[in-house]
C-alpha positions in Angstrom: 88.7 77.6 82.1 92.2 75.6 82.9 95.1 76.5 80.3 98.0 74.4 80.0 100.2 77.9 79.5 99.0 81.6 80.1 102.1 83.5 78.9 102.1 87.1 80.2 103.0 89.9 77.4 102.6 89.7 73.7 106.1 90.7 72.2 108.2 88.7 69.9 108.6 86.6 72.9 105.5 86.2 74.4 103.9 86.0 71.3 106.4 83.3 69.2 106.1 81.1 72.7 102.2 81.1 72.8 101.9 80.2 69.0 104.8 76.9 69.5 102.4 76.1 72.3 99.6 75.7 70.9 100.9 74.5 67.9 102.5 71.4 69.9 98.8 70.9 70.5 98.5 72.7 74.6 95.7 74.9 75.4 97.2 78.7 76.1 95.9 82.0 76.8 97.7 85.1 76.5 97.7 88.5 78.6 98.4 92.0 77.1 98.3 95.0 78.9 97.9 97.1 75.8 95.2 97.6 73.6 97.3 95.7 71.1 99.8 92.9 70.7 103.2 92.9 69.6 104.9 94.4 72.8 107.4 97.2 72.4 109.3 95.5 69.1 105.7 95.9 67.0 104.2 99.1 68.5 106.9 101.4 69.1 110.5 99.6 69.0 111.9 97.3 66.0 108.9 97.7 63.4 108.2 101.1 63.3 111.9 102.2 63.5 112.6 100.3 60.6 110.0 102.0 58.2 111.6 105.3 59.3 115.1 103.9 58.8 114.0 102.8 55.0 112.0 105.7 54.0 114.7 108.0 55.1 117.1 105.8 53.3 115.7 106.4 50.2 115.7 110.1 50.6 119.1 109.8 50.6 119.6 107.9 47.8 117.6 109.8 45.5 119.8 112.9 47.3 123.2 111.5 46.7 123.2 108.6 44.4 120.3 108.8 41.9 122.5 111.5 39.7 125.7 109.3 40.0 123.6 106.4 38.9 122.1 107.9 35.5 118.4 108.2 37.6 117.4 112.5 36.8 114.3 113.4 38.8 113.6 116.6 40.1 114.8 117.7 43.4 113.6 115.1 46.4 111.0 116.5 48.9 110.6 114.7 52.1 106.8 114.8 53.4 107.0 114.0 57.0 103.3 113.0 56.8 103.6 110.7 54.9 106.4 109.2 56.1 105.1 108.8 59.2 101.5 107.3 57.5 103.5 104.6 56.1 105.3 104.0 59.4 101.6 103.8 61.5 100.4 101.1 58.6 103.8 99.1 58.6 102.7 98.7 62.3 99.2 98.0 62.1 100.0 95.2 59.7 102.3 93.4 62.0 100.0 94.0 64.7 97.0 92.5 63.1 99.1 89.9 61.8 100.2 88.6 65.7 95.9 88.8 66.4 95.5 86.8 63.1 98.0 84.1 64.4 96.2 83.9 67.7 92.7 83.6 66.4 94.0 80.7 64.3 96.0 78.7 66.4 92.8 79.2 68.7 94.8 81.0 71.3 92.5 83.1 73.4 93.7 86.3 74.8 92.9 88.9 77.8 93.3 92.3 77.9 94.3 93.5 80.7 97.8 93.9 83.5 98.6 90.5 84.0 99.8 89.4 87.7 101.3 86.3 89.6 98.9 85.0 92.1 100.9 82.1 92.7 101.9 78.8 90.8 99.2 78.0 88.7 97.3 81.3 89.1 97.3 84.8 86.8 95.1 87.6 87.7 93.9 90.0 84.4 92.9 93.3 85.9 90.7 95.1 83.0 90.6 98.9 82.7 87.3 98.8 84.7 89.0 97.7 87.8 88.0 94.8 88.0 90.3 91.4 88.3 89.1 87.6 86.9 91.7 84.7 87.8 93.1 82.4 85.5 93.9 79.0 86.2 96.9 77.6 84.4 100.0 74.2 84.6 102.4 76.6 83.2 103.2 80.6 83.7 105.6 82.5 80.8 106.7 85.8 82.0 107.4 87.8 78.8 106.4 91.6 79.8 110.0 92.9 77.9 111.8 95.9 79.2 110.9 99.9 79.8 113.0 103.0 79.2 115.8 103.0 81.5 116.6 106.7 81.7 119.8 108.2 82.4 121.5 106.5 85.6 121.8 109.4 88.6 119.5 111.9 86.4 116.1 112.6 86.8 114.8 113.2 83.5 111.3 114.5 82.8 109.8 113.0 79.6 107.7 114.6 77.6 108.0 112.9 74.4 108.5 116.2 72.2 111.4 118.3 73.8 112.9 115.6 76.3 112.2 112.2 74.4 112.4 108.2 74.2 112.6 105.8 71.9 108.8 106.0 71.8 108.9 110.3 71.1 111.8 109.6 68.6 109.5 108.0 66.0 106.8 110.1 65.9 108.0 114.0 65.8 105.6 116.3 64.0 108.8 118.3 62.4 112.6 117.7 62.1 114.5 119.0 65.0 117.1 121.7 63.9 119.8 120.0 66.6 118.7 116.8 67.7 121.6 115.6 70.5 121.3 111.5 71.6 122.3 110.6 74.8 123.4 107.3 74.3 125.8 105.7 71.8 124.2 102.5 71.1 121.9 100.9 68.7 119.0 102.7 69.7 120.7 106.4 69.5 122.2 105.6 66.4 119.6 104.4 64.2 116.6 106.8 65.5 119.7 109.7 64.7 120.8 108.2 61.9 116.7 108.6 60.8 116.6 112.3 61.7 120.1 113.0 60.2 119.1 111.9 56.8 115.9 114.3 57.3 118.0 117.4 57.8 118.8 117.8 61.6 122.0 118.0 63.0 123.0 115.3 65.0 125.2 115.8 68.5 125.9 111.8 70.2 126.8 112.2 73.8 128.4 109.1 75.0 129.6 107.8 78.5 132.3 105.2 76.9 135.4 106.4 75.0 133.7 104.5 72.4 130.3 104.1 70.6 128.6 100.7 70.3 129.8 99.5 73.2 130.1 95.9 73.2 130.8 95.7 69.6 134.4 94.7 68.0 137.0 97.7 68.5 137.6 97.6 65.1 134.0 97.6 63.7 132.8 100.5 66.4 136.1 102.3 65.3 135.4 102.7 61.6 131.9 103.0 61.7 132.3 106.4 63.7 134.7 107.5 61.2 131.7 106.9 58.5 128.8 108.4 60.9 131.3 111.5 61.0 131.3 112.1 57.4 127.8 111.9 57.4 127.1 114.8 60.3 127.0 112.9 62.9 129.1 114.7 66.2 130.8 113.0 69.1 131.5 114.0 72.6 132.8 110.7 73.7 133.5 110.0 77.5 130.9 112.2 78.4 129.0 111.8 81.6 125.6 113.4 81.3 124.7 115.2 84.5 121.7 117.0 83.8 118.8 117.0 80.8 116.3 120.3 81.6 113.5 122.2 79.2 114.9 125.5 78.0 112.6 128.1 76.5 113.6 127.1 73.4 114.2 123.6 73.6 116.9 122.3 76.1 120.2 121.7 77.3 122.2 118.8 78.1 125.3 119.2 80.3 127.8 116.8 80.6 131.3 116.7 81.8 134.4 114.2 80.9 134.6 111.2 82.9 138.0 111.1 83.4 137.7 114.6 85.0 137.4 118.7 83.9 134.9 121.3 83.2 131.5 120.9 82.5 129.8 122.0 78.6 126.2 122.1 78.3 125.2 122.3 74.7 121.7 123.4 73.8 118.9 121.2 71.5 115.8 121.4 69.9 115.4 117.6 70.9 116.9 115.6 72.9 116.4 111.8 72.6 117.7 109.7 75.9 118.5 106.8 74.4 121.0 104.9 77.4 119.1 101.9 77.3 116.4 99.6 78.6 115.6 97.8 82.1 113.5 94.5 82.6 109.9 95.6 83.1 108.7 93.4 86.0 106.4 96.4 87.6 103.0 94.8 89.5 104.0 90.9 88.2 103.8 90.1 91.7 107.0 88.1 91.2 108.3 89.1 95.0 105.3 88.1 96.8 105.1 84.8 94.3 108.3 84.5 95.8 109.7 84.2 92.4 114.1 85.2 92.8 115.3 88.4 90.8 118.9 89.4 90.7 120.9 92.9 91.6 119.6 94.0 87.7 116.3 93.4 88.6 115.4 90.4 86.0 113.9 87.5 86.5 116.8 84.7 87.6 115.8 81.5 85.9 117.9 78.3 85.1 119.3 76.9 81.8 116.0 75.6 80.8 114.6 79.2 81.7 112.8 78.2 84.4 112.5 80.0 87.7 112.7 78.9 91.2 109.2 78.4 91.9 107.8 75.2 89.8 105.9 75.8 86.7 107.0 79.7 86.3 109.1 80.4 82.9 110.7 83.7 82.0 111.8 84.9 78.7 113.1 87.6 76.6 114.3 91.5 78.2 113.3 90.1 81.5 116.2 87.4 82.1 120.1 87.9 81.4 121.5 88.5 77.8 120.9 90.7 75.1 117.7 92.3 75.1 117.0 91.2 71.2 113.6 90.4 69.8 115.1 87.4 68.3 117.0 86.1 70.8 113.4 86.3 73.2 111.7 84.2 69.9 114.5 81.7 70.2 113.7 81.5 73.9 110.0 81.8 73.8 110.2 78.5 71.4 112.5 77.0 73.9 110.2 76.9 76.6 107.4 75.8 74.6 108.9 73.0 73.5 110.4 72.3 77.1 106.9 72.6 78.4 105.5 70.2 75.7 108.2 67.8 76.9 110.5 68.3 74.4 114.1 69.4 74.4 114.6 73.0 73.8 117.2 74.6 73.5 119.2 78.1 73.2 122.5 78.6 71.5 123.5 81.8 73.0 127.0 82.1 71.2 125.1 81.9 68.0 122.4 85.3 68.3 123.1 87.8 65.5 122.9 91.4 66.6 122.3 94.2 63.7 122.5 98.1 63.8 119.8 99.3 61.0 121.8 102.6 60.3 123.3 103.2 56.8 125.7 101.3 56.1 124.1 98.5 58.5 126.7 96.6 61.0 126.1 93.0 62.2 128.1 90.9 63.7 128.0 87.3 65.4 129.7 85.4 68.1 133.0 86.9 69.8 134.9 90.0 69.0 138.4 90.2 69.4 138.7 91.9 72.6 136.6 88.9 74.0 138.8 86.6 72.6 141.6 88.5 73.7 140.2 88.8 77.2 139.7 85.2 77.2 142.7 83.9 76.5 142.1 82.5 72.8 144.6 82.2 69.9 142.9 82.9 66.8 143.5 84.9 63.6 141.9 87.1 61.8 140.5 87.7 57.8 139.7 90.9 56.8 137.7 92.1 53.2 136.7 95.4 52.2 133.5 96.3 49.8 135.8 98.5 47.7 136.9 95.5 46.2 133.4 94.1 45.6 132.2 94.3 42.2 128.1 94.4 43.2 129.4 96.8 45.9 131.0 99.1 43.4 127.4 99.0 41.0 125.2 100.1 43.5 127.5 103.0 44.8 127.7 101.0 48.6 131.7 100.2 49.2 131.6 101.6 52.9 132.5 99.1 55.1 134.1 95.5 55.7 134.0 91.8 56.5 135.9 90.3 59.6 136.3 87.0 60.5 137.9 85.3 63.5 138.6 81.8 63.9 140.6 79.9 66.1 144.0 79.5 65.4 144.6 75.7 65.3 141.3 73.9 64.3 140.1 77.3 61.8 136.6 76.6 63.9 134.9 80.4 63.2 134.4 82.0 66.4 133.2 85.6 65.1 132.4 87.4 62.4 131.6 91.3 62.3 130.1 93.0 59.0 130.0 97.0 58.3 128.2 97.3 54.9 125.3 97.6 52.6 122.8 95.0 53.5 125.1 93.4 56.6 121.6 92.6 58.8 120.8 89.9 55.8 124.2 88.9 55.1 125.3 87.8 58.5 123.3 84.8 58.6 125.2 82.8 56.6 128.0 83.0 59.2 125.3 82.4 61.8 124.6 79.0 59.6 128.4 78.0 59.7 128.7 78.5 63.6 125.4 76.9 64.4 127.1 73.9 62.8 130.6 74.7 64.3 132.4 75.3 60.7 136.1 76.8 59.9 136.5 79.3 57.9 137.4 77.1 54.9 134.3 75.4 54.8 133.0 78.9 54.3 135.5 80.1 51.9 135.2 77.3 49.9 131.6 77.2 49.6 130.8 78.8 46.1 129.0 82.3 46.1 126.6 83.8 43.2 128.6 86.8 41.4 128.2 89.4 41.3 127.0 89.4 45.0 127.9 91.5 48.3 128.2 88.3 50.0 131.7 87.4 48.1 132.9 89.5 50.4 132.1 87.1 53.3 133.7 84.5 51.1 137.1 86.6 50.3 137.1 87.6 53.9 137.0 83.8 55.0 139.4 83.3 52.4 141.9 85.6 53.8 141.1 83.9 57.6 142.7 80.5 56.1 144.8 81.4 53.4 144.8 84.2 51.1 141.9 86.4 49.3 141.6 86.0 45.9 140.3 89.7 44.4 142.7 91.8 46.9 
């Protein structure tokens, strides 16, 4: 059977591009090289870290907060079982959700490693060996990205001593010392999950700074607030070796800027420095499809690569490697397939950290407008003066705006606070439409709501706040 698409991998990307397909009425097939869809983000990335995150969350609150708030129960247990139960049926939902989608938008699906014969052909090679060829008008490569592993280090994986991502969600017991190597998102949340269960948490980082990427400011704070609950820094730490101990392991690492080596010993240690586009066995080099010095996929901006008829999408082509930016593009190429005009705004993608309290942010930070040249100016609010904030015991954290300095057009704005992954979006709204940050301080808010503080912080951006 001819398809109009055959999109390769069934992440957010993969999947999200196969359903606008065939919703804009073309005949598509998908390719999975798992047993089920939903990629890394469903089966052991975004999905299942975020029923950790929340279950662990509420530990803490009945810990911490529940006496504070009037709430007497007896003294919280945490039952690892099941905890991890209700993480393995948040996934199995999602999952059989994507299948459901597929089955009716009469998508049909393959099972099997998906490969690049050439323009217009896909091989599926089954787990008996044995290959069938697919013909197709259109090819979507959407296979995601793989542990990276730490750069110059050979580290042996085991996934209970020496773990991933993928170990870090399902340990049988809490790790006594749990050190991260890696002091990004993924580090932070899956530590931030086995903080809150009782281990102590050691973050060794290669930049003087955690979160890189994010606003000085925001990364800055949010240590200070990671500190007080546990967490440990050695900060401009090079990691030169990751080895089993009897007990455990060790991590050494010595300073980048130069001096002696430390090796500190773990119960577990999570590698968490990262991911790399996954492009094993596509056949893109003897497709004679172009990849660049990072190994992903090089497509133009309509995401299409040099060979006619071959798309890429998602952790395999340049930007962030978010789920929802490879949705955005998935949709893109669909439509651009369909004949339609799709499109990308790449200054508007929303990036969250799921810890406690959550960070978000959108658009530039300062050092990027710094860097680039840009006079703007900046409006600052802090949850201690939020009333809802103050009610539900959450005033850690702050809003930030940046706008430009003479047309007040919002360039940025970074959030550290309770509930900051669903707040940001209303920024995201404003920018999507290029608005200042009057249009956002003078649009009226519910009270009593954390989101004021987006308003007051817009406020203070153009003029002055009103409750500071």
């Amino acid at each position: 059977m001819a398809y109009d698409v055959v999109v390769i991998g069934s992440g957010p990307g993969g999947y999200v591009c196969a359903i606008k397909a065939a919703q804009l009425g073309l005949k598509v097939a998908v390719v999975e090289k798992n047993a089920t869809f939903g990629g890394t983000c469903l089966n052991i990335g975004c999905i299942p870290s975020k029923a950790l995150l929340h279950a662990s969350e509420m530990l803490a609150e009945a810990q911490h907060s529940f006496d504070a708030l009037g709430v007497e129960v007896g003294t919280p247990k945490m039952n690892l079982t099941k905890m991890m139960a209700h993480k393995d049926a948040t996934v199995a939902a999602n999952v059989n959700g994507v299948s459901f989608l597929f089955k009716k938008n009469k998508i049909d699906s393959f099972q099997g490693t998906g490969k690049v014969l050439g323009a217009g052909k896909v091989g599926v090679t089954g787990a008996d060996g044995k290959t069938q060829e697919l013909e197709t008008k259109n090819i979507v490569i959407a296979t995601g990205s793989d542990v990276a592993g730490i750069p110059g280090v050979g580290v042996a994986f085991d996934e209970k001593v020496i773990i991933s991502s993928t170990g870090g969600l399902s340990l049988e017991k809490v790790p006594g010392h749990l050190v991260v190597v890696g002091g990004g998102v993924i580090g932070l949340e899956l530590g931030s999950v086995w903080a809150r269960l009782g281990a102590k948490v050691t973050v060794v980082e290669y930049l003087d700074t955690i979160l890189g990427g994010m606003d000085g400011d925001v990364a800055k704070q949010f240590q200070r607030m990671l500190a007080k609950q546990g967490f440990e820094f050695k900060l401009g730490s090079k990691v030169t070796d990751v080895a089993k101990a009897k007990k455990g392991a060790t991590v050494t690492f010595e300073p980048v800027k130069g001096g002696a080596a430390e090796t500190i010993e773990a119960d577990v240690v999570l590698v968490a420095t990262g991911r790399r586009p996954y492009t094993d066995g596509l056949g893109l080099k003897e497709a004679g499809v172009e990849m660049d010095e990072r190994g992903r996929v090089k497509t133009d901006g309509h995401l299409r690569t040099n060979i006619a008829g071959i798309y890429a999408i998602g952790d395999v082509v340049v930007g962030p490697m978010l789920a929802h930016k490879a949705e955005d593009e998935g949709v893109a190429v669909a439509e651009i397939i369909a004949g339609q005009a799709g499109h990308v705004n790449y200054d508007v993608i929303p990036g969250v950290v799921y810890t406690s309290p959550e960070v978000a942010s959108v658009g530039k930070t300062e050092e990027e407008l710094k860097k680039a040249g840009v006079a703007y100016k900046v409006g600052k609010f802090p949850f201690t003066a939020n009333g809802r904030a103050r009610a539900m015991l959450h005033t850690d954290g702050f809003v930030k705006v940046l706008a430009d300095k003479d047309s007040d057009k919002v360039l940025g704005v970074q959030i550290v606070g309770f509930g900051a992954g669903e707040m940001i979006h209303e920024a995201a709204v404003l920018m999507e439409f290029g608005g200042s940050s009057e249009d956002l301080g003078r649009t009226c808010h519910a009270h009593p709501t954390m989101s004021e503080a987006v308003k007051e912080a817009a406020l203070a951006t153009f003029f002055k706040p009103i409750h500071m």
